[in-house]
C-alpha positions in Angstrom: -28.6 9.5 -16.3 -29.4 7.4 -13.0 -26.6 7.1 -10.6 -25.2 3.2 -10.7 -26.1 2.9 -7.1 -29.5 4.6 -7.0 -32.8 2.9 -6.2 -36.1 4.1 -8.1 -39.9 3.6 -6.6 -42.2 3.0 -9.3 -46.4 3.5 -8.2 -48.4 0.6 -9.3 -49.2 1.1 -13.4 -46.0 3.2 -14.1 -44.2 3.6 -16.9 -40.8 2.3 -16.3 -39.7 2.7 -20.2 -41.4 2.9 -23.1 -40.7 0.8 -26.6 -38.4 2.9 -28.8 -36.8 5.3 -26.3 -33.1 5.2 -26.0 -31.4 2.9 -23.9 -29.2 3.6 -21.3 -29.4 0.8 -18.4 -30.9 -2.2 -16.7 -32.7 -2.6 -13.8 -32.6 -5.3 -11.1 -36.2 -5.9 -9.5 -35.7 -5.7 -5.3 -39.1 -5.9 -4.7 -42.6 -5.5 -6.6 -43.4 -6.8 -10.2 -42.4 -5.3 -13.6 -44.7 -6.1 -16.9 -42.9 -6.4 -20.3 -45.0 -5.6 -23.0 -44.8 -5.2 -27.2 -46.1 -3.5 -30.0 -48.0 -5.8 -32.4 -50.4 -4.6 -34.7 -51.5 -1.7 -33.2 -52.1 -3.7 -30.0 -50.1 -3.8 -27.1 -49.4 -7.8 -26.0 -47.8 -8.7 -22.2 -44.7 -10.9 -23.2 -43.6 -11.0 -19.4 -44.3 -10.8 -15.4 -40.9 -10.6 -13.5 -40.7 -10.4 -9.8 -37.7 -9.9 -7.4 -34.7 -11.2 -8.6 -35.1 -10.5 -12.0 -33.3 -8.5 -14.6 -34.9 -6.5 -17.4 -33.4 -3.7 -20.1 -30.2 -5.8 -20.3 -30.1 -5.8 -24.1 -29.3 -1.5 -23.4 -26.0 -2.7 -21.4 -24.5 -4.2 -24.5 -25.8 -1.6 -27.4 -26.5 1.6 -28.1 -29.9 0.3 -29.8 -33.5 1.8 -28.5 -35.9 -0.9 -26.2 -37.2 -3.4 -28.1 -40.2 -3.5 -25.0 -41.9 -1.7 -22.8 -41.9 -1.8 -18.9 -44.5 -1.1 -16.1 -45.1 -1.4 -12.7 -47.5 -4.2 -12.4 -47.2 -3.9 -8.1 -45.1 -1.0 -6.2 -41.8 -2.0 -6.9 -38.3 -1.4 -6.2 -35.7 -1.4 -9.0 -31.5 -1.0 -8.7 -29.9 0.9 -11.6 -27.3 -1.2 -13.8 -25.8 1.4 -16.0 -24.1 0.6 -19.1 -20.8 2.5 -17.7 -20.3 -0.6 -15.3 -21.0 -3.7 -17.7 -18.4 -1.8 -20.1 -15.9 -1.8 -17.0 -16.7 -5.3 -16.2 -16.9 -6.4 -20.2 -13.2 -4.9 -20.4 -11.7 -7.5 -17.9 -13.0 -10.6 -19.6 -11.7 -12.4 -22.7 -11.9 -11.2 -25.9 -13.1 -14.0 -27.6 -16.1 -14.4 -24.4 -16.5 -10.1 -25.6 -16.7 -11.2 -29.4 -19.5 -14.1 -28.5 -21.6 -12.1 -26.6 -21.9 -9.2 -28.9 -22.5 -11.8 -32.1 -25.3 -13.3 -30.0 -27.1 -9.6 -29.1 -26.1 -9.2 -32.9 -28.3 -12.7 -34.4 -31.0 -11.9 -31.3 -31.6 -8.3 -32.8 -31.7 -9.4 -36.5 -34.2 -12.1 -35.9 -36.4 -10.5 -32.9 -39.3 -11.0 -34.4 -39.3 -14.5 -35.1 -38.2 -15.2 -30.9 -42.0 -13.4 -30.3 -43.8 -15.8 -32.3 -46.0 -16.5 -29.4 -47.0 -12.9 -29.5 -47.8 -13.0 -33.5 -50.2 -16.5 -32.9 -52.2 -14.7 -30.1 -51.0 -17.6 -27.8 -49.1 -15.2 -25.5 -47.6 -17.1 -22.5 -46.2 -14.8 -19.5 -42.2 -15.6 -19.3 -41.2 -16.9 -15.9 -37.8 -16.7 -14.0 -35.8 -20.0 -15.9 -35.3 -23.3 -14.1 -32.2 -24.5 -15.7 -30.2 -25.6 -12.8 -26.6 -23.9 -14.2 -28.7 -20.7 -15.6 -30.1 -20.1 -12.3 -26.7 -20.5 -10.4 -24.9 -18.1 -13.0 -28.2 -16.0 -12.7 -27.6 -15.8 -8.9 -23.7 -15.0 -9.1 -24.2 -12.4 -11.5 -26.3 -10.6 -9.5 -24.8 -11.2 -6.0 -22.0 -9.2 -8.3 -23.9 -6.3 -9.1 -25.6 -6.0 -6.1 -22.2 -5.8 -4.5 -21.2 -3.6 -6.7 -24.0 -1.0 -6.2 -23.0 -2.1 -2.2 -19.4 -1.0 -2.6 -19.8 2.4 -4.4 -22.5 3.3 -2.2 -20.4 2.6 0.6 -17.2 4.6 -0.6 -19.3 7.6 -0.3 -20.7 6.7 2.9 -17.5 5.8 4.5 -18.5 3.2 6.1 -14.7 1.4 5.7 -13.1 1.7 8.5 -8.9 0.5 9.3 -7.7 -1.5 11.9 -4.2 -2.6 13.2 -2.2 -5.9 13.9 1.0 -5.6 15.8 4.5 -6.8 14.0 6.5 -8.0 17.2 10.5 -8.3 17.6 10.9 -12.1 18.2 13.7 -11.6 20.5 11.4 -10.2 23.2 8.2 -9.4 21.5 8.7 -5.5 21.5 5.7 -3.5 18.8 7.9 -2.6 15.7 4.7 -1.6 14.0 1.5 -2.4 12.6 -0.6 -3.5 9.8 -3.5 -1.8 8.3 -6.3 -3.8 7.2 -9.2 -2.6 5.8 -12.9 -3.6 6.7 -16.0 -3.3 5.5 -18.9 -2.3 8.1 -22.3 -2.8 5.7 -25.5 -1.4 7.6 -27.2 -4.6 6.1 -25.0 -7.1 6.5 -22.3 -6.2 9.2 -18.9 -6.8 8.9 -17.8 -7.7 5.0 -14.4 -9.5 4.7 -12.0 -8.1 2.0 -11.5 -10.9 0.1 -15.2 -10.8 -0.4 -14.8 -7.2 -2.2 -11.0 -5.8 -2.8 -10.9 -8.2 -6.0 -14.3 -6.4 -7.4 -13.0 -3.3 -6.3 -9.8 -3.9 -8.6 -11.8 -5.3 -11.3 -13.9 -2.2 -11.8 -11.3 0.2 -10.9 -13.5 1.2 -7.3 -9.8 0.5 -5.8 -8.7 3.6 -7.0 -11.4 5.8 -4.7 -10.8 3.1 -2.2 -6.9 2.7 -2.4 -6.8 6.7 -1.7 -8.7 6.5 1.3 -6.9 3.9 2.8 -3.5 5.7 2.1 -4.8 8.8 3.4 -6.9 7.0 6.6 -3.6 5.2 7.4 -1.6 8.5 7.2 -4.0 10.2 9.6 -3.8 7.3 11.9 0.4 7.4 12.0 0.1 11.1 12.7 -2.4 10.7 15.0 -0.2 7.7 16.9 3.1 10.1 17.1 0.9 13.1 18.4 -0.5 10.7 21.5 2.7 8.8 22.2 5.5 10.5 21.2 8.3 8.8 22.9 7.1 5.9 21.0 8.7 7.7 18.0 12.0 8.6 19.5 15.7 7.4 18.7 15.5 4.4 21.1 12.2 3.3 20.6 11.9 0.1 18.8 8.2 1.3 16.8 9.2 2.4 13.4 6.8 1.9 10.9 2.9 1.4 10.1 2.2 -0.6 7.1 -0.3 -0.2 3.7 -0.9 -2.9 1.5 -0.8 -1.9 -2.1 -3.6 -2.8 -4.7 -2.6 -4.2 -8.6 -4.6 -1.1 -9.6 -1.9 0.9 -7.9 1.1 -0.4 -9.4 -0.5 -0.5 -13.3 1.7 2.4 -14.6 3.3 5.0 -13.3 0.7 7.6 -13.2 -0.7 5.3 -10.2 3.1 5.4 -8.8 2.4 9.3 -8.6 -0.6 9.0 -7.3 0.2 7.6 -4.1 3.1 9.4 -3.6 0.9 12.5 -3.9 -1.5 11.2 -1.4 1.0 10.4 0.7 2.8 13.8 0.5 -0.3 15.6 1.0 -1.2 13.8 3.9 1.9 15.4 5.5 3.1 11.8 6.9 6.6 11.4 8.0 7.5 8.6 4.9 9.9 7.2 7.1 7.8 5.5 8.9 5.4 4.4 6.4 6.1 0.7 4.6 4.5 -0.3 1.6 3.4 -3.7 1.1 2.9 -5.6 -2.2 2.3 -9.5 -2.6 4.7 -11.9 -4.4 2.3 -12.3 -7.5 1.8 -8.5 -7.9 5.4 -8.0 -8.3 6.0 -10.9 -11.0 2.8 -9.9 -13.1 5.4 -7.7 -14.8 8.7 -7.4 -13.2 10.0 -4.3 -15.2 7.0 -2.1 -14.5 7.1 -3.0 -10.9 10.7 -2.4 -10.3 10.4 0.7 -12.2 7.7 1.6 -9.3 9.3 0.1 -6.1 12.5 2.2 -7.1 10.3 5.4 -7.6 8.7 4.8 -3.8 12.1 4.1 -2.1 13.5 7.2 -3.9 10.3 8.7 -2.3 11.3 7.6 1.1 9.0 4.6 2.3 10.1 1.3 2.5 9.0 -1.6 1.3 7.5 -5.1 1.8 6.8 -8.1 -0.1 4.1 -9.8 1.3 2.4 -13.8 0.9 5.8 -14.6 -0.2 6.1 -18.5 -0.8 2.7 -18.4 -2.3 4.0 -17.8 -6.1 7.5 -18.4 -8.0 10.2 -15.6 -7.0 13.7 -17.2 -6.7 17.0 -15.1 -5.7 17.5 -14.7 -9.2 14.4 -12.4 -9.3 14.0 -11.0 -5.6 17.3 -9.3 -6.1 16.1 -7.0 -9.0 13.5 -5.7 -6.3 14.7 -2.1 -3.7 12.9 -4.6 -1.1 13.2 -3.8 2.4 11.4 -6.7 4.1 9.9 -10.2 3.4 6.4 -11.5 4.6 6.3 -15.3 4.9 3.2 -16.3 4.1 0.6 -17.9 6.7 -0.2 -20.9 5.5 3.7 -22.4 6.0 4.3 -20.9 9.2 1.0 -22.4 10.8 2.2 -25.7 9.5 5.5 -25.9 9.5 5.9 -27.6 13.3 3.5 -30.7 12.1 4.5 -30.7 8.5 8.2 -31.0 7.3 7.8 -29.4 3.8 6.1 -26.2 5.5 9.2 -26.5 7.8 12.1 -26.8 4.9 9.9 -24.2 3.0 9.8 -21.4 5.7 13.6 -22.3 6.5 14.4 -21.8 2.8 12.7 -18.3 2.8 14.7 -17.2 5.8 17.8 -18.4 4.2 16.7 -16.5 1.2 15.7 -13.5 2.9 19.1 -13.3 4.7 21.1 -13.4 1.4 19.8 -10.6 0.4 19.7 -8.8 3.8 16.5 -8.3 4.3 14.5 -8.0 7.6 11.7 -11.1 7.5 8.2 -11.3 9.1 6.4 -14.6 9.7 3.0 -14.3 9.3 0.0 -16.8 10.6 2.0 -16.6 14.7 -0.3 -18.3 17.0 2.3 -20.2 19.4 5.6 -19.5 21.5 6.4 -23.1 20.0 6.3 -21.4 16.6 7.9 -18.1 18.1 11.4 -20.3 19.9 11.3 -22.2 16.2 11.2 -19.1 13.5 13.9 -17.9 16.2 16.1 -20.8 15.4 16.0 -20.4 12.2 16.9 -16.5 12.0 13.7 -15.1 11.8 13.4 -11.4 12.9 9.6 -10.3 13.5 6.5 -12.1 14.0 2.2 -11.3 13.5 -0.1 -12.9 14.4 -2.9 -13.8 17.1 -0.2 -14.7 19.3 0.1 -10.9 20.1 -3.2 -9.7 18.8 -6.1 -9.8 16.2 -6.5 -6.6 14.1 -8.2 -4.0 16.5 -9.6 -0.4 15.7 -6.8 2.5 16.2 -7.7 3.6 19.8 -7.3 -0.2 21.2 -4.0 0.0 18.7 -2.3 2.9 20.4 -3.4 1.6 24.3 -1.9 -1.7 23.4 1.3 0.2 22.5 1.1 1.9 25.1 0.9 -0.6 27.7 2.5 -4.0 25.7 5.8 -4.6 27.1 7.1 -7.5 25.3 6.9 -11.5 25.9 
């Protein structure tokens, strides 16, 4: 079987697949043109000419059924693997009743494939083009932008071309490093620098998170060691640095056999879990409350501590929070950038605090990009801030100078 990311060169006049051999995948033309051909009375009859772009094979990523075609190289061309073993994952995710339509439709389209070639049987054979339907092509398009992300993403797991960088958490009170962030990004030799909102909800979706999740746990790991080993009085009794955080995936938190999994990796790593802090966002946690305090107790009884981040963004209320081994709270950007020239981002971040407080609990506003925002959030009770104020997220060496040399507000 073809590997999902793999790219095959067909010669000009190859065989691509043959009518009646199993079916195991689709291909996605990069560059070149593939001929579709049938079987009719003995004679063999072009049905299609598809350039870059297209898709052909599909019908093998929803049955088990042999082609219903044949395909050849009508140019040198260039063709990306779609195997079956990703639709499925994708097809998994999606609605049952959307899973139910689609395989009736392949269903009625087998049954009756011989009446959709009439053209073929009449001798009047016209070569199928790419379609012009304005919604068709835009779905066309998305779909696969998707897969060719896809193919992108695994491709670059095993090339390791992710790489973690660091954003300071300050004290407000006189802008000491308590610790740092790690964010992950994307470095594509194509296309530079991909965001993560542009993949980490893919990766989850088709389980690439996993893979992914386990090299940022163990990346991050690396990094804190490698921080204590260069500046060691960093880590001593009176220094104020004390943690590096990891942000946790939904994938990670589905069951507890993910719960073990990342305290595995993190105990292999041979981190100091003291200084590691978890972070999971408000929605995560209230997907399903019971599973997720089942795994935030196993992690504190582990020895990390914990975060929940975005908070404001969903519906968590004291009554809920408190049934949570939570050791700090993440305001979300988008009320502390607007709280100063909006008054329900300023009651709203206020609330938190209060919140926060109640249930003793250290509190980080995110989205800091002003010491107006910084004397504010100290009013209120606010205890750490991130943002560009102190710094973007930079790779680990800037990270452990800026330590080094920061020295507060």
């Amino acid at each position: 079987m073809a590997q999902e990311h793999q790219r095959l060169v067909f010669n000009s006049g190859a065989i691509i697949f043959q009518e009646g051999e199993p079916g195991e995948c689709a291909y996605l033309i990069e560059s070149g043109e593939v001929e579709i051909s049938i079987q009719k009375d003995g004679t063999q009859t072009n049905i299609a000419l598809l350039g870059p772009g297209d898709l052909f094979g599909e019908l093998a990523l929803i049955d088990n059924k042999s082609r219903t075609a044949s395909a050849r190289a009508a140019s040198d061309t260039e063709l990306t693997v779609i195997n079956r073993d990703f639709f499925d994952r994708v097809l998994e995710g999606i609605d049952p009743t959307i899973k139910y339509v689609l395989r009736l439709i392949i269903k009625r389209f087998r049954s009756h494939q011989d009446s959709l070639i009439s053209p073929a049987e009449s001798g009047e054979v016209q070569l199928e083009t790419r379609p012009v339907d304005d919604d068709f092509s835009s779905a066309h398009e998305l779909a696969i932008d998707r897969i060719r992300l896809f193919n992108e993403l695994k491709s670059a797991i095993d090339n390791e071309e992710f790489q973690l960088v660091y954003q300071p958490i300050n004290r407000l009170e006189d802008g000491q490093i308590v610790g740092f962030e790690s964010l992950i990004r994307w470095h594509n030799p194509q296309k530079g620098i991909i965001p993560p909102i542009k993949f980490i909800g893919l990766a989850e979706q088709t389980e690439l998170i996993i893979p992914l999740g386990a090299w940022i746990l163990k990346e991050a790991s690396e990094a804190l060691q490698r921080l204590q080993k260069q500046l060691p009085e960093k880590f001593s009794r009176d220094s104020r640095f004390s943690f590096i955080s990891i942000n946790l995936s939904a994938i990670q938190l589905k069951d507890m056999e993910q719960v073990d999994r990342v305290i595995q990796i993190l105990s292999d790593s041979g981190v100091d879990e003291n200084y590691v802090k978890l972070e999971i966002t408000e929605s995560l946690l209230m997907a399903d409350a019971e599973l997720a305090s089942a795994a935030l107790k196993k992690f504190k009884d582990y020895g990390v501590t914990l975060a929940i981040d975005d908070f404001g963004t969903g519906y968590s209320s004291l009554n809920s929070l408190h049934q949570f081994p939570l050791d700090t709270l993440k305001i979300d950007r988008s009320f502390v950038v607007n709280m100063l020239k909006d008054p329900q981002s300023h009651k709203i971040v206020k609330s938190i605090i209060r919140l926060a407080q109640e249930l003793e609990m250290d509190i980080v506003a995110e989205g800091v990009e002003g010491h107006h925002e910084v004397k504010e959030l100290l009013n209120m009770g606010c205890h750490y801030a991130q943002g560009y104020l102190i710094s973007k997220p930079i790779p680990e060496a800037d990270a452990i100078q800026f330590l080094a040399t920061y020295e507060g507000w």
